[in-house]
C-alpha positions as a Markdown table, in Angstrom:
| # | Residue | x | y | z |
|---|---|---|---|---|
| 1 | Unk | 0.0 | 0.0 | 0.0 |
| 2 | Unk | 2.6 | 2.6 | 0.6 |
| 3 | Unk | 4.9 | 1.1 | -1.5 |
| 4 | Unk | 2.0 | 2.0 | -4.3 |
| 5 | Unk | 1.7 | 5.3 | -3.1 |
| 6 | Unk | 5.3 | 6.1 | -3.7 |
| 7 | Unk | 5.4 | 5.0 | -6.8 |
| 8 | Unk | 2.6 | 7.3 | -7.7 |
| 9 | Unk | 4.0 | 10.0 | -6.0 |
| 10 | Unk | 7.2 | 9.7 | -8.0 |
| 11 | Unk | 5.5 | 9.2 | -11.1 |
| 12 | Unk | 3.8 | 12.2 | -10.6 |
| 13 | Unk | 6.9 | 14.1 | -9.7 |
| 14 | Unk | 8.5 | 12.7 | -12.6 |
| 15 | Unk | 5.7 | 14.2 | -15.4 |
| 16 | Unk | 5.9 | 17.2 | -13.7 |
| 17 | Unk | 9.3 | 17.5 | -14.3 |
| 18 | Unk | 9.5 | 17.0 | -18.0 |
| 19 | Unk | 6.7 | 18.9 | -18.2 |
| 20 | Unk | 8.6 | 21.8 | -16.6 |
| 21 | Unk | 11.9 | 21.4 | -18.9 |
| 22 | Unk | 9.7 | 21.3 | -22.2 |
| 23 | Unk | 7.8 | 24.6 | -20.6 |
| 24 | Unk | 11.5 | 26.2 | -20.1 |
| 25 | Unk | 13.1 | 25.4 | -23.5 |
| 26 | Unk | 9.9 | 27.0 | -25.6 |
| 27 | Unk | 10.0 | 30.0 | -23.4 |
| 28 | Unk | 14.1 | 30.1 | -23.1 |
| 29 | Unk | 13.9 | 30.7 | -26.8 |
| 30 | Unk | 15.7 | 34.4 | -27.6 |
| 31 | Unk | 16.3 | 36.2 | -30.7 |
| 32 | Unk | 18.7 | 38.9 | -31.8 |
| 33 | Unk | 17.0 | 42.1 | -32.9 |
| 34 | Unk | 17.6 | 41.2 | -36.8 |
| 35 | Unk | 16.2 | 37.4 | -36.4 |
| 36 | Unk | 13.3 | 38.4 | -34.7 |
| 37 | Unk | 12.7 | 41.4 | -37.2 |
| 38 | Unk | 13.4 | 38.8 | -40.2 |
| 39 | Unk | 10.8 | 35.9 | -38.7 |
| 40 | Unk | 7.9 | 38.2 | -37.4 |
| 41 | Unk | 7.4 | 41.7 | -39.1 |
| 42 | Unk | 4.6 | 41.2 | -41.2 |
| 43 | Unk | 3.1 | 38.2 | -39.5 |
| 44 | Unk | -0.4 | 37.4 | -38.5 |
| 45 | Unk | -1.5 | 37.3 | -34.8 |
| 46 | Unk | -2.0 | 33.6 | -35.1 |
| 47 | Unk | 2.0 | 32.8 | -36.3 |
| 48 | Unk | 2.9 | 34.8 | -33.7 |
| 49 | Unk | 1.1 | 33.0 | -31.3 |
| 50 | Unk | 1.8 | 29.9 | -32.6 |
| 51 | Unk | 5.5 | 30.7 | -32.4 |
| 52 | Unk | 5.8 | 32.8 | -29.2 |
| 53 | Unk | 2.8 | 31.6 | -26.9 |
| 54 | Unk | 0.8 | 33.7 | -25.5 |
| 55 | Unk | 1.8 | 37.3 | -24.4 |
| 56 | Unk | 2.1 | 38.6 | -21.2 |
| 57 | Unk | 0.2 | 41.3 | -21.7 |
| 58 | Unk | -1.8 | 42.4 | -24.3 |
| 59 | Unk | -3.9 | 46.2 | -24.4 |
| 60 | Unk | -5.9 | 47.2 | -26.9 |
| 61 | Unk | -5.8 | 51.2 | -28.6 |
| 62 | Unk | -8.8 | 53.3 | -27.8 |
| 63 | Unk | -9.5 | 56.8 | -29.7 |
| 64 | Unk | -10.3 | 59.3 | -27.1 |
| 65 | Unk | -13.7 | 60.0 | -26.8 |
| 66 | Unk | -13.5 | 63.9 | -27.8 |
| 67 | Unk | -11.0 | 63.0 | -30.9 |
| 68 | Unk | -13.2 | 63.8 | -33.7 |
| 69 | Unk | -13.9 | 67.0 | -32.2 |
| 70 | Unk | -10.7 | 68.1 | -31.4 |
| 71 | Unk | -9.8 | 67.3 | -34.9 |
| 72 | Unk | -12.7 | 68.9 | -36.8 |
| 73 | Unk | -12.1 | 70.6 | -40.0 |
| 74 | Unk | -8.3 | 69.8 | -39.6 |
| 75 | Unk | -8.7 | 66.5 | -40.8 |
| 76 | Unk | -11.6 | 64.9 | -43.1 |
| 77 | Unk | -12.5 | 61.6 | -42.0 |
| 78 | Unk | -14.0 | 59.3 | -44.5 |
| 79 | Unk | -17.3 | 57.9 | -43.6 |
| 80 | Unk | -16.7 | 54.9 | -46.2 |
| 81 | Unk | -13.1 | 53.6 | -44.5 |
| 82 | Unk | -13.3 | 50.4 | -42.4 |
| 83 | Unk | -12.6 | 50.8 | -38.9 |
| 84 | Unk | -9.1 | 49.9 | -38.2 |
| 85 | Unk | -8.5 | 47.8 | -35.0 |
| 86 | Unk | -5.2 | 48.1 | -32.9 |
| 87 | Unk | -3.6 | 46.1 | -30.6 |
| 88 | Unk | -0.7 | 45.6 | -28.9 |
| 89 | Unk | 1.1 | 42.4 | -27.1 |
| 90 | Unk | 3.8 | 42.1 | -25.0 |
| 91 | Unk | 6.3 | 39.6 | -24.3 |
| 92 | Unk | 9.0 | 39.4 | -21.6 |
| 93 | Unk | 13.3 | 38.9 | -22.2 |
| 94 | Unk | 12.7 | 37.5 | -25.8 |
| 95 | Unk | 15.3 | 39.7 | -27.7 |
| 96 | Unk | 18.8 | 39.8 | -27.3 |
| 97 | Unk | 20.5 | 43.2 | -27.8 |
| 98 | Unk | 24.5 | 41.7 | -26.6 |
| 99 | Unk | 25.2 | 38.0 | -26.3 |
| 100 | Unk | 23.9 | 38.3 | -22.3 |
| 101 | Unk | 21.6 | 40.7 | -21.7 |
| 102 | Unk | 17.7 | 41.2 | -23.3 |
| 103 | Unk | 14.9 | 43.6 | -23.4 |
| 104 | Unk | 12.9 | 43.7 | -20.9 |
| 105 | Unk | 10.4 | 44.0 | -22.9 |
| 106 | Unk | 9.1 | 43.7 | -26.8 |
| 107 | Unk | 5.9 | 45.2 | -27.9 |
| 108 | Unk | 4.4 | 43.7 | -30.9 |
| 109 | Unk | 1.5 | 46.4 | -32.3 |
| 110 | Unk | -1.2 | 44.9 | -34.8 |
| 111 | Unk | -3.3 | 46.8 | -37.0 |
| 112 | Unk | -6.1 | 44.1 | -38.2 |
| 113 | Unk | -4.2 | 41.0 | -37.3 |
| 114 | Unk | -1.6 | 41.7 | -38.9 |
| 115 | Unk | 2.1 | 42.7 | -37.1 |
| 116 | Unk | 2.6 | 46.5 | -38.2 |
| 117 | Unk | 5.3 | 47.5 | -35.3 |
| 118 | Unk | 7.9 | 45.9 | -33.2 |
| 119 | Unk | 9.5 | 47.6 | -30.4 |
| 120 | Unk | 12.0 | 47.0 | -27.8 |
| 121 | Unk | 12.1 | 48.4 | -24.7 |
| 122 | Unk | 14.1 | 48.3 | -21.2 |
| 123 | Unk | 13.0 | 51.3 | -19.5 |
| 124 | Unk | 9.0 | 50.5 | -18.9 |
């Protein structure tokens, strides 16, 4: 009986293991600034995802409510255009700027799905 229980209990331990060294090595993965440029600038939300997991953070762009108006007769807006959705995601030490130190952090910006900016930043 306890001799089954140990066993179980090691087993356990032992999954949860591998499953931690598998979780490491996809989220150990770094890039220099020109790789991750080369692999990701133009890329839909769902490559990115597929290839980076999920971001740490992600926040979406909001026009200020008083925009239009603040705006009026300086620009023409066109009543026809599609609305354009932004967003931004975030990801945490994934670019390498020297061969041991990252970003803190790299903001990805979409506009429709598709990547349109990529930033790097260590001072947020």
């Amino acid at each position: 009986m306890i001799q089954n229980k140990l066993i179980k209990m090691l087993s356990g331990a032992l999954v949860l293991s591998l499953v931690m060294i598998v979780n490491a090595n996809a989220a150990g993965k770094t890039y220099t600034e020109d790789e991750f440029l080369n692999n990701f600038s133009g890329k839909s939300k769902k490559v990115i995802e597929g290839k980076l997991g999920a971001p740490a953070k992600k926040q979406l762009s909001v026009k200020p409510t008083n925009a239009s108006a603040m705006l009026a007769g300086k620009v023409k807006e066109d009543k026809s255009s599609k609305p354009v959705k932004v967003e931004m995601w975030y990801y945490k030490n994934l670019v390498k700027y020297d061969p041991k130190r990252t970003y803190k952090e790299t903001e990805i910006t979409f506009v429709n799905d598709q990547v349109n900016g990529i930033a790097f930043f260590n001072n947020r």
